[in-house]
PLY file of the C-alpha trace (Angstrom):
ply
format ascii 1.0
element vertex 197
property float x
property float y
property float z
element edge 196
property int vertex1
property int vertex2
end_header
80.59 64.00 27.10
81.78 61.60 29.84
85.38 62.63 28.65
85.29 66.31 29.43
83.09 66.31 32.73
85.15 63.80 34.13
88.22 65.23 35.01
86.31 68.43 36.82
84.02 65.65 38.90
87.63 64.34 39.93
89.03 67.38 40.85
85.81 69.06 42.33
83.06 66.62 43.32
85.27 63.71 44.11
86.23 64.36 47.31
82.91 66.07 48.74
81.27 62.37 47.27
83.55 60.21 49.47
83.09 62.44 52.77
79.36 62.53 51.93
79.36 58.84 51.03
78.69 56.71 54.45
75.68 59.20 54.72
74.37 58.21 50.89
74.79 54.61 52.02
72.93 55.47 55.64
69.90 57.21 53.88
69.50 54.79 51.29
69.17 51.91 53.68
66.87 53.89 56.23
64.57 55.94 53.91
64.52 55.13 50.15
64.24 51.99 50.44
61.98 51.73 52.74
59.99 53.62 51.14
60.55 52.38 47.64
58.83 48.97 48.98
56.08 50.63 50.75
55.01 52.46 47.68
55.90 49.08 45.59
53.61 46.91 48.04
50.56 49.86 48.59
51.11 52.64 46.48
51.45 50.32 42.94
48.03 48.55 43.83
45.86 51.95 44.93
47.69 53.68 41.86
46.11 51.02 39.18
42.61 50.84 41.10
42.90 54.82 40.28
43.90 54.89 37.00
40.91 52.62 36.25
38.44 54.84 37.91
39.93 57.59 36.22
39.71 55.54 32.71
36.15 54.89 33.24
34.86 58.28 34.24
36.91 59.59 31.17
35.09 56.88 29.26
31.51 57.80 30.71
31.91 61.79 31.35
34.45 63.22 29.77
34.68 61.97 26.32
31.31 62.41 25.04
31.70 65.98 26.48
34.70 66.52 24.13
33.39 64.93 21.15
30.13 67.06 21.63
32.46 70.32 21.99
34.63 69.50 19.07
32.05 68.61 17.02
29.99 71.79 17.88
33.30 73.94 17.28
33.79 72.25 13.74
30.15 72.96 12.94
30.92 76.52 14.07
33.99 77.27 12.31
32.79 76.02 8.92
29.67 78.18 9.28
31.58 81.25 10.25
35.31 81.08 9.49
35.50 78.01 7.09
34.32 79.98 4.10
36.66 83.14 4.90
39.80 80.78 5.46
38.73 79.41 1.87
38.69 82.76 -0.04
41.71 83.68 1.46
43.97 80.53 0.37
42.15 80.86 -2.51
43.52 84.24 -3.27
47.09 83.57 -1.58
47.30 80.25 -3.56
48.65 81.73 -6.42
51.51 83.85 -4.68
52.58 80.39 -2.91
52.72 78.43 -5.92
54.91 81.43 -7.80
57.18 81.45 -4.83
57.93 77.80 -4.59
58.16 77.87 -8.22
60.53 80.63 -8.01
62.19 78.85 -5.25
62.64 75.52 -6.57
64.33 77.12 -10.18
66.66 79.49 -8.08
67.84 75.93 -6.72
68.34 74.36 -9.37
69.44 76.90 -11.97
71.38 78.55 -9.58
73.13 77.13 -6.71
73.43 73.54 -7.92
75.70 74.92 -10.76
77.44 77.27 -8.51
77.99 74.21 -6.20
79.30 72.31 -9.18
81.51 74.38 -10.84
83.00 75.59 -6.78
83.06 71.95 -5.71
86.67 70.77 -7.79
87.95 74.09 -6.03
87.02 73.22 -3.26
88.61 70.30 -2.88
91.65 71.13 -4.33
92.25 74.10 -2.10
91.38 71.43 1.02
94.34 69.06 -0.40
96.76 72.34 -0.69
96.40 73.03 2.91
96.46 69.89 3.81
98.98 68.77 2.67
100.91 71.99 3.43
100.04 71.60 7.11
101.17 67.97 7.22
103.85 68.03 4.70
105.23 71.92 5.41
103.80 73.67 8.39
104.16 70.85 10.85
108.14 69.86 9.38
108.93 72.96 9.66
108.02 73.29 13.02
109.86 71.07 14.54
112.75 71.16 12.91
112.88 74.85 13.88
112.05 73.73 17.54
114.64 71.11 17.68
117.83 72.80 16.25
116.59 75.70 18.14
117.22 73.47 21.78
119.79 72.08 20.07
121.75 75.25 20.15
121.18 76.83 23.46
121.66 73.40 24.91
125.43 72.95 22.77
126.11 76.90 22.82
124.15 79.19 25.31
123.72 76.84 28.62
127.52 75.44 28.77
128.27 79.40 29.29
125.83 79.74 31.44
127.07 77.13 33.72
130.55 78.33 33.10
129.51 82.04 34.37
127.78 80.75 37.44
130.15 78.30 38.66
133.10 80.84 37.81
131.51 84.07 39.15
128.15 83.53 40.82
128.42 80.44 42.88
131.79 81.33 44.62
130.42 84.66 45.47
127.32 83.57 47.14
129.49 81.05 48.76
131.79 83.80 50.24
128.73 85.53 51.57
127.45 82.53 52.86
130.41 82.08 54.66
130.97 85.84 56.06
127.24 85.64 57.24
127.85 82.70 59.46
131.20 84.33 60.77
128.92 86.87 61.39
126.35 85.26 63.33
128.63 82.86 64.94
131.27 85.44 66.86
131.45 86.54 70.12
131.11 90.27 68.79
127.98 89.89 67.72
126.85 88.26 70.53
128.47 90.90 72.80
126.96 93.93 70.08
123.30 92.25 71.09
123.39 91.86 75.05
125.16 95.54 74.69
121.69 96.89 72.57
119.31 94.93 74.85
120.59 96.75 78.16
0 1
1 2
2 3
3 4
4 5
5 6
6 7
7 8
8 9
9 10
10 11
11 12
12 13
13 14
14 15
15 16
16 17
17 18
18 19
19 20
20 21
21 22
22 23
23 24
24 25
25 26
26 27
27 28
28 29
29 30
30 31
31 32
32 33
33 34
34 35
35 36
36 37
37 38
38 39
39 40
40 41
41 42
42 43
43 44
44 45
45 46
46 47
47 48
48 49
49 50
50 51
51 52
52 53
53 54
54 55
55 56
56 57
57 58
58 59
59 60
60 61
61 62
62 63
63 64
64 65
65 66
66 67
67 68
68 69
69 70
70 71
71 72
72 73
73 74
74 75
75 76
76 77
77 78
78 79
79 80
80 81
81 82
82 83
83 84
84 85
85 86
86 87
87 88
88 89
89 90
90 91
91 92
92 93
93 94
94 95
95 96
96 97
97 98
98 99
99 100
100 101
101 102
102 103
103 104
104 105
105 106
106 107
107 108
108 109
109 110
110 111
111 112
112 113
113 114
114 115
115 116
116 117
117 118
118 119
119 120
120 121
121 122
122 123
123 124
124 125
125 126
126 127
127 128
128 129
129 130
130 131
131 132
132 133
133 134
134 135
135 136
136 137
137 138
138 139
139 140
140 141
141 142
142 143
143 144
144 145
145 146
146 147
147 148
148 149
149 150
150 151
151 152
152 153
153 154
154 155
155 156
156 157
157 158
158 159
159 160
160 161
161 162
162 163
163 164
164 165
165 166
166 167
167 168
168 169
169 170
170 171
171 172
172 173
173 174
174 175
175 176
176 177
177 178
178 179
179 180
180 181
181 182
182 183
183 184
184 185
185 186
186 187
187 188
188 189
189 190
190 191
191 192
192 193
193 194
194 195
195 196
C-alpha cells in the first residue's frame, strides 16, 4: 500500500510537512511530552488504584447481580419460550436436514464433475492465450511499432526537413528580416511622432 500512497504524499503532503515541521518539533517538546510524563508519573499510578476499585466493586456488586439476572432469565425462558423454540426445531428439523442433504449431493453430483470435466479446458484455453499474448500479440507489436518509426524516421521526416529548410525557414527568415527593417527606419519612426501629434 506504501507503494501507491507514496508518490501522492510526495507530491501533496510533502511540502505542507516540511513548512509545518519546526512547529511538530516545537509542540512535541513543549506539550506532548510533557504531558506524556505527567500522565506516566500520576496518571499510570491513580489509573491502577482505579481499576482495582473498579475490579472489586465488580467482584462484590455487580457480578452476583448478573449471575442472579441471567440465571432468573434462563429459568424464564425455559418455562415460557424453551418448550416453543423446541417444537419448532423440532418441526423445521426435517426441512434442514433435506436441504443440506440436497445441498451436499448437488455438490458433489453436480459441480465437482462439471469442475472436472471444465478444468483440462480450462487450462488449455489459459496456455492458448498465453502463449498467444507472449509469443504473438506482444511480437507483433513491436515489430509493427518499430518498422513503423523506422519508416517515417528513413522516409517521411528527411522530407520534412527538406520542405522546411527549403520553403519554410527562408520565408520566416525574410519576414524576420523585413520586420526589423520595419521597426528599425526612420519612416517609421517619423509615421509614429506624425500619429502622436
Amino acid at each position: 500500500m506504501v507503494p501507491h500512497i507514496e508518490p501522492y504524499f510526495d507530491a501533496y503532503a510533502a511540502p505542507y510537512m516540511e513548512i509545518a515541521s519546526p512547529y511538530i518539533t516545537v509542540i512535541s517538546e513543549k506539550v506532548v511530552e510533557p504531558t506524556r510524563s505527567f500522565v506516566v508519573h500520576h496518571g499510570a499510578p491513580r489509573l491502577a488504584q482505579a481499576q482495582a476499585y473498579t475490579q472489586a466493586q465488580w467482584l462484590k456488586s455487580g457480578k452476583p447481580q448478573v449471575d442472579r439476572l441471567q440465571a432468573a432469565a434462563k429459568e424464564r425462558y425455559q418455562s415460557v419460550l424453551g418448550p416453543h423454540v423446541d417444537r419448532a426445531s423440532d418441526a423445521i428439523s426435517p426441512y434442514l436436514d433435506l436441504a443440506r442433504t440436497s445441498a451436499l449431493q448437488t455438490y458433489y453430483e453436480v459441480l465437482v464433475p462439471t469442475y472436472d470435466l471444465a478444468e483440462p479446458y480450462a487450462v488449455q484455453t489459459y496456455d492458448a492465450a498465453c502463449m498467444f499474448t507472449t509469443e504473438i500479440a506482444i511480437p507483433s507489436v513491436s515489430w509493427t511499432f518499430s518498422r513503423t518509426y523506422m519508416f517515417l524516421d528513413d522516409n517521411v521526416l528527411p522530407h520534412i526537413r527538406a520542405v522546411y529548410t527549403e520553403s519554410v525557414e527562408p520565408q520566416l527568415i525574410r519576414i524576420g528580416e523585413r520586420l526589423g527593417r520595419y521597426k528599425g527606419s526612420p519612416s517609421a519612426h517619423a509615421k509614429k511622432s506624425a500619429a502622436a501629434s
